[in-house]
N, CA, C and O of each residue as an XYZ file, in Angstrom:
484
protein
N     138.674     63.322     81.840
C     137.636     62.449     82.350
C     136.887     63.193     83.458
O     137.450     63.887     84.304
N     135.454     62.972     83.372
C     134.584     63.844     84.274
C     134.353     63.075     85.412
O     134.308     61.876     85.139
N     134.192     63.330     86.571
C     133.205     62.719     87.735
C     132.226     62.958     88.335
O     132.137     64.014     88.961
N     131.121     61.957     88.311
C     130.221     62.700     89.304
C     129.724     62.013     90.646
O     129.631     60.786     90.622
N     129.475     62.522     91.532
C     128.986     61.129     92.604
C     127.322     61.273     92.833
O     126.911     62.432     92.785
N     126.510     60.417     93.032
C     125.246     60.375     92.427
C     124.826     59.318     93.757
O     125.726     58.612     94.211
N     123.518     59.240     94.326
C     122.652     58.351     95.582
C     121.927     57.858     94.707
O     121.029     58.568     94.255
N     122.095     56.533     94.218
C     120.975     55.699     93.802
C     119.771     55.657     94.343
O     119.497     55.379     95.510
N     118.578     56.124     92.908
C     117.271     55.935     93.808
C     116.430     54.630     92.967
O     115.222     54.473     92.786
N     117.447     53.901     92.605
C     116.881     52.755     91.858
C     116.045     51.406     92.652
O     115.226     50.576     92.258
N     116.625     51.641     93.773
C     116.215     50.979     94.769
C     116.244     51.116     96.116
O     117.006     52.079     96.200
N     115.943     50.826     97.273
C     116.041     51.092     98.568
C     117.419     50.704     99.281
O     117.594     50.850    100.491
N     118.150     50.316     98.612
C     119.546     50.823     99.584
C     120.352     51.993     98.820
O     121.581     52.051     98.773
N     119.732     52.638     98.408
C     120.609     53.920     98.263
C     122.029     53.966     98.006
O     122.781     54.394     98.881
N     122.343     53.681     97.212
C     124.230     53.686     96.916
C     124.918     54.971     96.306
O     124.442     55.737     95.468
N     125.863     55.012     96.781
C     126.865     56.184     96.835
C     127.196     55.613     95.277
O     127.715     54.508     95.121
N     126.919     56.288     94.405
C     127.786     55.891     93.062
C     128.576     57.038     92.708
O     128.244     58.197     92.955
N     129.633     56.683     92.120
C     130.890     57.394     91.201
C     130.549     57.128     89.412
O     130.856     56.074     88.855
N     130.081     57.930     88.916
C     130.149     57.760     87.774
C     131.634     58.587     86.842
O     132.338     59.457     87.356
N     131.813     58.061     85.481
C     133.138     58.780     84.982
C     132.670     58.831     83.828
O     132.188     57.773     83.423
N     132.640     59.695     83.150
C     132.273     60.146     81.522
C     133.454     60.697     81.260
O     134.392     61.053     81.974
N     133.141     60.711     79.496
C     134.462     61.671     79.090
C     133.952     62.784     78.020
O     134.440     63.214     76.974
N     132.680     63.082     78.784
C     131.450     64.609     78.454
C     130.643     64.061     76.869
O     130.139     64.845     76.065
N     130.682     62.876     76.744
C     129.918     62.422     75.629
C     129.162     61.123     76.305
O     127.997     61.014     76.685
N     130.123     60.286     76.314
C     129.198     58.853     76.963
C     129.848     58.468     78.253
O     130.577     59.319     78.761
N     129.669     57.069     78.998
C     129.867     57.177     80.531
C     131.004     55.692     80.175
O     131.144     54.760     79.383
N     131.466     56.160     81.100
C     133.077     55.307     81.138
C     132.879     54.153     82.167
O     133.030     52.983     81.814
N     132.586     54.445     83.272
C     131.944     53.441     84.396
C     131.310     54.202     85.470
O     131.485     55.378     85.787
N     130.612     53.397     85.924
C     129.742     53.278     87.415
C     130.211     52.219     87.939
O     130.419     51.111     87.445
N     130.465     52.871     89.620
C     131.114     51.902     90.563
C     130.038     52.600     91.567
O     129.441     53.676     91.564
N     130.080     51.476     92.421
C     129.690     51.685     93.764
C     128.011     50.803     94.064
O     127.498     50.527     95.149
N     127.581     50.586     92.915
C     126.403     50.099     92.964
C     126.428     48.646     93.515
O     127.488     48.020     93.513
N     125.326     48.123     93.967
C     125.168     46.816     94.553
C     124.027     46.279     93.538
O     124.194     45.124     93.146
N     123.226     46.766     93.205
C     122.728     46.147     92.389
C     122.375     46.349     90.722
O     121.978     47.511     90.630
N     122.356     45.808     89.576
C     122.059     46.405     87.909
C     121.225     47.636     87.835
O     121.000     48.400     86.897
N     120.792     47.624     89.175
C     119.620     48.906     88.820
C     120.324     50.409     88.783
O     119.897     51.337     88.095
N     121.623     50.482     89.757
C     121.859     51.296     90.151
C     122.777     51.981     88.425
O     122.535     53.030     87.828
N     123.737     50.967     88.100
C     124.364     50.980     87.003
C     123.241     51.643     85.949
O     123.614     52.640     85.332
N     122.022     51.192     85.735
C     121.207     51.821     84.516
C     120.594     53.131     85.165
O     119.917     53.882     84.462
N     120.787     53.362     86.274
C     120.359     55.119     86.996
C     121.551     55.912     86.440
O     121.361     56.856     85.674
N     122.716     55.551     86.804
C     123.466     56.416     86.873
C     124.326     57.276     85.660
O     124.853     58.388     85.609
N     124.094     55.612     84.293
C     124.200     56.526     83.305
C     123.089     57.244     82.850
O     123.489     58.088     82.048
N     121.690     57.304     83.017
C     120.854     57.511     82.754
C     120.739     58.950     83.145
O     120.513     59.866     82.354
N     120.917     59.070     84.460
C     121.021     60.456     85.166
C     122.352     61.307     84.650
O     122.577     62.490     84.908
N     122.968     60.638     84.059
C     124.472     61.732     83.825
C     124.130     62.049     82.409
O     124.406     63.233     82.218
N     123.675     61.525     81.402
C     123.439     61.702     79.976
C     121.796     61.878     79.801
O     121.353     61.438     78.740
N     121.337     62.163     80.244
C     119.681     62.177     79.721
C     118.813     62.094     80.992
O     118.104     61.087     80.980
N     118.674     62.831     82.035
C     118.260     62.899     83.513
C     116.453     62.887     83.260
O     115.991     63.644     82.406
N     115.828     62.274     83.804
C     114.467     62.309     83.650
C     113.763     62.647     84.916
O     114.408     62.758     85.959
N     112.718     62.785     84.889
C     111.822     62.649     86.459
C     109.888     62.258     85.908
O     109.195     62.539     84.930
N     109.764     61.784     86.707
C     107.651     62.388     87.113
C     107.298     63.262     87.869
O     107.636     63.533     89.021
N     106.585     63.714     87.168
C     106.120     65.303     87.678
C     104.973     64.756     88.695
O     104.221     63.837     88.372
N     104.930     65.239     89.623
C     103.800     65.754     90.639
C     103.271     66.643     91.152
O     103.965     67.438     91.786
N     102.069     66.798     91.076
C     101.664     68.016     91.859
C      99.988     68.046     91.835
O      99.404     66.999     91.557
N      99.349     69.060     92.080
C      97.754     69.132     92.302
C      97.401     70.029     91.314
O      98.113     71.007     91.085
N      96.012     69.730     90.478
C      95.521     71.045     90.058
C      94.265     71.677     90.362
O      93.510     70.754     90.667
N      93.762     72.570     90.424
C      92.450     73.051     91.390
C      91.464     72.450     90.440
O      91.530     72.351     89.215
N      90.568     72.084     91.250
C      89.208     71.759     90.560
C      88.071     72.820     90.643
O      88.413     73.677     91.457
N      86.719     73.115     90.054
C      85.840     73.447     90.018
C      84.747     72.580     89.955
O      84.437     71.625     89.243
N      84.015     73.455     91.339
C      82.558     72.346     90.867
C      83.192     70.754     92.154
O      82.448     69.785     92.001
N      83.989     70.574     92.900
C      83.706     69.648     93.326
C      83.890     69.226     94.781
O      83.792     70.234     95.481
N      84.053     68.445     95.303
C      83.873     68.069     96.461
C      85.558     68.141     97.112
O      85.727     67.883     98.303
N      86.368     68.393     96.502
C      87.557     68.610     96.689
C      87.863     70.219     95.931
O      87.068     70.514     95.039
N      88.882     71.162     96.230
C      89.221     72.232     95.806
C      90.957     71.665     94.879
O      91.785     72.411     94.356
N      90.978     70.607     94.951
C      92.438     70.060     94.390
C      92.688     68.872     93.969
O      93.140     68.160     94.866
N      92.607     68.495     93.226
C      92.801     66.921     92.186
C      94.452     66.965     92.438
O      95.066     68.029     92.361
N      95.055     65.794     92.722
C      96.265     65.421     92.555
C      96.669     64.561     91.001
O      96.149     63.645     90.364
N      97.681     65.290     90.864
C      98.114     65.031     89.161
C      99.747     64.224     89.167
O     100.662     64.156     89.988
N      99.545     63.765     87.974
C     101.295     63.339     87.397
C     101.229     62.893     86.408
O     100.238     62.390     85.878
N     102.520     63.034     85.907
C     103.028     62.393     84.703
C     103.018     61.033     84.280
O     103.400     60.126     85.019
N     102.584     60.846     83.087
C     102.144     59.489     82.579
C     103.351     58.869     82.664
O     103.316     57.772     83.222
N     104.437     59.258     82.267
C     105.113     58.452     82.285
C     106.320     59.709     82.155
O     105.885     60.808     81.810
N     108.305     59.554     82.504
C     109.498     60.745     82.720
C     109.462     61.464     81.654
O     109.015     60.972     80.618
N     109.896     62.688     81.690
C     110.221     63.762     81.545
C     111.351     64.150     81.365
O     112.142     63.496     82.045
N     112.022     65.249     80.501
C     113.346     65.441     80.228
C     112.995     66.429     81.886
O     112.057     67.195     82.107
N     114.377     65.945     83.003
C     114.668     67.173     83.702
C     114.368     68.701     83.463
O     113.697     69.362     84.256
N     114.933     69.223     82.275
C     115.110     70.351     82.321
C     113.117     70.772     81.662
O     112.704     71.907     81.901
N     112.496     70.117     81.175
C     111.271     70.596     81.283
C     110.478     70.879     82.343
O     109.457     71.560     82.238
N     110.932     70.332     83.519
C     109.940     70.528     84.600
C     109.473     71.819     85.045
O     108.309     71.687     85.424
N     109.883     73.042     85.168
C     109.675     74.320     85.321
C     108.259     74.614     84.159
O     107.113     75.039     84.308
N     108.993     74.177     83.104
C     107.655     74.079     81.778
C     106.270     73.851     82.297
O     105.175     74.405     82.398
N     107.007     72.557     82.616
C     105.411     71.964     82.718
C     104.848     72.228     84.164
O     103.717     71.781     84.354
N     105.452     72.884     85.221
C     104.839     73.381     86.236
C     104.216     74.586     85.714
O     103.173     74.726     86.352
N     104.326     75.399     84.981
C     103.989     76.492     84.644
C     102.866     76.332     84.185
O     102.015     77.143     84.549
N     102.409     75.096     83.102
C     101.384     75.023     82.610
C     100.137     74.031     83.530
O      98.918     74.030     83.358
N     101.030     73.165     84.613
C      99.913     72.460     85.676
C      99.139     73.422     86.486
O      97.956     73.233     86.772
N     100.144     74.948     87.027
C      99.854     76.031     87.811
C      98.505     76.405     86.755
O      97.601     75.613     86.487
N      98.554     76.959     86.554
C      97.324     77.686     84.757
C      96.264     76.980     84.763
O      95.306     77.513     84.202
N      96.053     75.707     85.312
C      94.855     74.515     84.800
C      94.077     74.425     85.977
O      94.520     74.098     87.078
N      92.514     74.825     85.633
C      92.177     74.337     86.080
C      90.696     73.305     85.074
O      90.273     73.346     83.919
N      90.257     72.270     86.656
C      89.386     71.356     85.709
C      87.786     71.381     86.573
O      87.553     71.721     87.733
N      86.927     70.926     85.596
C      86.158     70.989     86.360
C      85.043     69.564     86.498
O      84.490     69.023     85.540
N      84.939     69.254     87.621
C      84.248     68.088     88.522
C      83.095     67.451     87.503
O      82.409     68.193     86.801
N      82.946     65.979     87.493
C      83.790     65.022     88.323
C      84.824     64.560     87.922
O      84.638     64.296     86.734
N      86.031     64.244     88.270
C      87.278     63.393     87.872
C      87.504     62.038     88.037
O      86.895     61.610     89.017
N      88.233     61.091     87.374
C      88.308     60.088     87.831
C      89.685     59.662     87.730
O      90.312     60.193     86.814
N      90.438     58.652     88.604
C      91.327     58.454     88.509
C      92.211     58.095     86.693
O      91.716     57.298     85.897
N      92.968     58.552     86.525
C      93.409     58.363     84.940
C      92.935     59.454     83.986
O      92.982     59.465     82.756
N      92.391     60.523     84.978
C      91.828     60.930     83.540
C      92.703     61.952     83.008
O      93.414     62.505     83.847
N      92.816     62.333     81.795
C      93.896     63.723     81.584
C      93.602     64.506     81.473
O      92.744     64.903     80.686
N      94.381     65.224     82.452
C      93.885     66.573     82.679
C      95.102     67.605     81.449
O      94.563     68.443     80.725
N      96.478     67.432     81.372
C      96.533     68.059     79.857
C      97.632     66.871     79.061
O      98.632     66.180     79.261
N      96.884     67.134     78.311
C      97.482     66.145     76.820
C      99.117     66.462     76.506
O      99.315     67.652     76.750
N     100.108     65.922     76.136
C     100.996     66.092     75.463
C     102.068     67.450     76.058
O     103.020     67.928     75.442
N     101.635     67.797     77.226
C     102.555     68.676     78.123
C     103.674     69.194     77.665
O     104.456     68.305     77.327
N     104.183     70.533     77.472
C     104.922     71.100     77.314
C     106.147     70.240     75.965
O     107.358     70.187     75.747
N     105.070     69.792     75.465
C     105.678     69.482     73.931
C     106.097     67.666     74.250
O     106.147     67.093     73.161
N     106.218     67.268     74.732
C     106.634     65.997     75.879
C     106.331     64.760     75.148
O     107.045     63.768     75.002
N     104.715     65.080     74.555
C     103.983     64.222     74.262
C     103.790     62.594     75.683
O     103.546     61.390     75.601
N     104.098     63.636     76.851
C     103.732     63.001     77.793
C     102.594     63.332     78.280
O     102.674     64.549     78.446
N     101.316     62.887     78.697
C     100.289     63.333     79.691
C      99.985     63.615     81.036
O     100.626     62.820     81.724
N      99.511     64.146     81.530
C      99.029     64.634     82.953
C      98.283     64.074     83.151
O      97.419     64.209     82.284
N      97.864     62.988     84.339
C      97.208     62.699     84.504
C      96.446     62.745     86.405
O      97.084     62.942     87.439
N      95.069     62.509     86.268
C      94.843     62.749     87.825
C      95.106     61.232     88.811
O      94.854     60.129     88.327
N      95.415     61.329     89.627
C      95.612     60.372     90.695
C      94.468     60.225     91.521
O      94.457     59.192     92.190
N      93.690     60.844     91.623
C      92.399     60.857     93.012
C      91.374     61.357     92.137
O      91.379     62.236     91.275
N      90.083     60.211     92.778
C      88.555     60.669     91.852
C      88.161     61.596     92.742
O      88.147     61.265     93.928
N      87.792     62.844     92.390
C      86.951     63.828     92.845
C      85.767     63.864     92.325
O      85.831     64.176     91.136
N      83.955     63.549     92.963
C      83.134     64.022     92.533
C      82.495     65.777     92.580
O      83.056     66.787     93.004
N      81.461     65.646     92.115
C      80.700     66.864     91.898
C      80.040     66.630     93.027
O      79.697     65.580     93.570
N      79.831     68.410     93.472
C      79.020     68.744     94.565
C      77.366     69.312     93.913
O      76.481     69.661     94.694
């Protein structure tokens, strides 16, 4: 039987969880105070996700940097991927909030999208 101990970020009290697998599926989660923490923790031990953030340079606008993210998680271990390919991009002015800046990311079939409207200068 495996252990891991894990800080719930399911919600704002942060809980110390103990999870126990037996390297296929999860045996229990203790420590949580609330359901949320229980669906983090197997979640994070068998299939870990995140949203990507970050900026990509613009051209042409009133800002030198559009802030970007992921439409919606990500397998963990892609993130290096898809930094590699946010680094590489650039877009050019005007932007608007939602718009995508790259399609289907590092195979993901998740999108990039911008967070902040930047106009043209």
């Amino acid at each position: 039987m495996k252990q891991k101990e894990l800080i719930c970020i399911g919600c704002p009290m942060g809980c110390a969880l103990v999870v126990e697998w037996d390297g296929k599926q999860v045996v229990s989660v203790t420590g949580n105070t609330c359901p949320r923490g229980d669906v983090y923790a197997r979640k994070e031990v068998t299939n870990p996700t995140r949203i990507v953030t970050s900026s990509v340079c613009v051209d042409g606008g009133e800002l030198k940097m559009v802030s970007v993210k992921t439409n919606e998680d990500i397998p963990k271990d892609k993130i290096f991927e898809i930094m590699n390919e946010i680094r590489k991009t650039t877009v050019k002015a005007p932007i608007q909030i939602g718009d995508v800046i790259l399609s289907n990311v590092a195979g993901t079939g998740v999108d990039v999208v911008a967070t902040k409207h930047v106009a043209s200068i």
